[in-house]
C-alpha positions in Angstrom: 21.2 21.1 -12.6 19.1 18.6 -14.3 19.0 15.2 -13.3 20.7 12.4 -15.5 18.2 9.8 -16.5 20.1 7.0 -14.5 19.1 9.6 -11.4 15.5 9.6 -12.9 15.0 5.8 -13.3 16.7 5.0 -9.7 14.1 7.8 -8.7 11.2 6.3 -10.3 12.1 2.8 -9.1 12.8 4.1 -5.7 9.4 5.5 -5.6 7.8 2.2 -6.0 9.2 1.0 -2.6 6.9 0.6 0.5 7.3 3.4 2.4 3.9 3.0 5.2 1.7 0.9 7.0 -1.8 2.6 7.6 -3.9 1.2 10.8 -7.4 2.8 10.2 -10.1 3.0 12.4 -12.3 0.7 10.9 -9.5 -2.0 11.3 -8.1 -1.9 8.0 -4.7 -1.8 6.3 -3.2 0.3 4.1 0.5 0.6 2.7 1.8 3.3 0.5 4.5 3.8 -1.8 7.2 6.0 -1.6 6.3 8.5 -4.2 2.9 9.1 -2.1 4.3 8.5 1.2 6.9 11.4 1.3 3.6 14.2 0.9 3.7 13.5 4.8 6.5 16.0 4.9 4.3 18.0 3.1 1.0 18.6 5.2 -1.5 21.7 4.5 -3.6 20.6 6.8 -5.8 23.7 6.2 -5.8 22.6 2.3 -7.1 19.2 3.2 -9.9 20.8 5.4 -11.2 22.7 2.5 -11.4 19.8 0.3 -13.2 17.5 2.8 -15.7 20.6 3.8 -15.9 21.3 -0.8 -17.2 17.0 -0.7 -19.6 17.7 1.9 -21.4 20.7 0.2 -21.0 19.0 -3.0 -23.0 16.1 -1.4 -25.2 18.2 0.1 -26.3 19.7 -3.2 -26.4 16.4 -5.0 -29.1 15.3 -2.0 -31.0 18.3 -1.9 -32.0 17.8 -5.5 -34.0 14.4 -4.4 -35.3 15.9 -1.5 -35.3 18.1 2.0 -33.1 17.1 4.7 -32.3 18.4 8.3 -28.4 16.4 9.4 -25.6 15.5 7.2 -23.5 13.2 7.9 -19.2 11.9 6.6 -17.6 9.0 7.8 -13.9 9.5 8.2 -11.0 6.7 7.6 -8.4 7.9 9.4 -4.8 6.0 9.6 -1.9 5.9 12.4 0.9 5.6 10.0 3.9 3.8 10.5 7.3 3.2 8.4 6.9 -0.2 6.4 10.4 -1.3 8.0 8.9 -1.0 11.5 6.2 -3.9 11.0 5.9 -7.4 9.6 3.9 -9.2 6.8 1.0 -10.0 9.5 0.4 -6.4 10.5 2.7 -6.2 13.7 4.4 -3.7 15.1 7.5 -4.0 16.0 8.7 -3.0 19.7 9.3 0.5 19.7 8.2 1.2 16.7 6.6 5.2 17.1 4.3 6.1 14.5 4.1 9.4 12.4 3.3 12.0 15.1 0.3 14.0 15.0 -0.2 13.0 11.2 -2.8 10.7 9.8 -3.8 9.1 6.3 -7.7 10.8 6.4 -9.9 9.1 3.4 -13.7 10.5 3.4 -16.0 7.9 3.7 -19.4 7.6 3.4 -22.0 10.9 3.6 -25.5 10.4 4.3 -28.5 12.9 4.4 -31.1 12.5 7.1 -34.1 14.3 7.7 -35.9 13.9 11.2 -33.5 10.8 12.0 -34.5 9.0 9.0 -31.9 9.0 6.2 -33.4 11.0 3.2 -31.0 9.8 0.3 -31.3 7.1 -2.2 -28.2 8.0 -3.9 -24.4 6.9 -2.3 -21.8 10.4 -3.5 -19.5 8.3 -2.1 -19.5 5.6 -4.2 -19.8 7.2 -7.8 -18.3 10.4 -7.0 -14.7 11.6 -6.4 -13.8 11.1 -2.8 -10.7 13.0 -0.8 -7.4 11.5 0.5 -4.7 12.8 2.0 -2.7 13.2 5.2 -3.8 15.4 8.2 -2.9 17.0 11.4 -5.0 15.1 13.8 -5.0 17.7 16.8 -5.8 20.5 14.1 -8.9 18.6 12.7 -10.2 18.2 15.6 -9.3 21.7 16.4 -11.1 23.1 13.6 -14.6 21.3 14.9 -14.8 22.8 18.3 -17.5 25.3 19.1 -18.6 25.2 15.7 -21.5 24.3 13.5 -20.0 21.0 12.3 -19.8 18.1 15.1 -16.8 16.0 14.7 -17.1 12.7 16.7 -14.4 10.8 17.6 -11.1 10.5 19.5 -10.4 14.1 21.1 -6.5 13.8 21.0 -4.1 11.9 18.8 -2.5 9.7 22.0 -6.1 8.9 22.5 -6.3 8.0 18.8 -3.4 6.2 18.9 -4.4 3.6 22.1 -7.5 3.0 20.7 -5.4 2.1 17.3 -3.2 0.3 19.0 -5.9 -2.2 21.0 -6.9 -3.3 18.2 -10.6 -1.4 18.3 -12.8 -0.4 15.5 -14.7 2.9 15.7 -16.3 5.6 13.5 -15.1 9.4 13.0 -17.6 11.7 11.9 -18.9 15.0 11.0 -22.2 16.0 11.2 -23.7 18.8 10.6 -27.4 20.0 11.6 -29.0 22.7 10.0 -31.3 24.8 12.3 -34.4 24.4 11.0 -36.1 28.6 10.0 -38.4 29.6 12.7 -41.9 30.6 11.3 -41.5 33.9 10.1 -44.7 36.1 11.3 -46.6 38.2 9.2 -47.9 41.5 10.5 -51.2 43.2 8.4 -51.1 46.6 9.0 -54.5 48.0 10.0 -55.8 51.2 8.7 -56.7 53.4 11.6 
């Protein structure tokens, strides 16, 4: 049944209504509205791992136009979300207040090429290119960087995320990945005998 378009205008007001408060890692805060809050019921956390991984190769192709590099490197903003009823205009948390568990807000950050240590690009993708946004299954993130070729560096589990959140510290999250560099291939001349 369609919706009448008193529904649809008590909808689209509703959805202006601050839904979350974000506490990022860097020691920033975020709030979100409603009508983007509610894709926390929503998470494809596998979706969102894709599109982070698709900004990182598209990085790394912007950068290896301008030159050779050996590391690259995203910064991660990631968010312990709480409702915006369970907090106050200075950022405090009420007493009991539990945040969204497991899920964080995830923007990417800044990516940086490096070659030998020293950082090879002149160019920010960051900052004139589309970045990703979203919201995230912390445990699975992490998951998905364990044993692998990518290096994520931060908190391990989300209650470890969450104290370090909560105490009010400001740390990076990061992938990395290092390419191996070839090994000299060895070229044999065949000797008549």
């Amino acid at each position: 049944m369609d919706k009448s378009l008193v529904d649809r205008i008590m909808e689209a007001k509703e959805g202006q209504r601050m839904a979350h408060k974000i506490f990022f890692n860097d020691g920033t805060v975020g709030t979100e509205k409603k009508w983007y809050a509610d894709k926390v019921n929503s998470v494809n956390t596998p979706s969102e791992i894709r599109s982070i991984e698709y900004l990182m190769s598209s990085a790394a192709e912007c950068y290896a136009r301008d030159g050779d590099f050996d590391t690259l490197n995203m910064k991660l903003r990631l968010g312990l979300i709480y409702n915006y009823e369970d907090t106050d205009e200075k950022n405090r948390i009420w007493p009991n207040a539990k945040p969204v568990n497991n899920i964080v807000q995830y923007y990417t950050s800044t990516i940086n090429s490096y070659l030998d240590g020293k950082q090879t690009n002149d160019f920010d993708y960051d900052a004139h290119m589309p970045t990703c946004q979203g919201y995230i299954e912390f445990d699975k993130l992490v998951a998905n960087y364990q044993d692998g070729d990518v290096v994520y560096d931060g908190p391990q589990t989300f209650e470890e995320f969450k104290e370090k959140i909560l105490s009010g510290e400001h740390f990076d999250i990061s992938l990395t990945v290092k390419l191996k560099k070839q090994e000299e291939v060895k070229h044999y001349v065949r000797v008549k005998k």
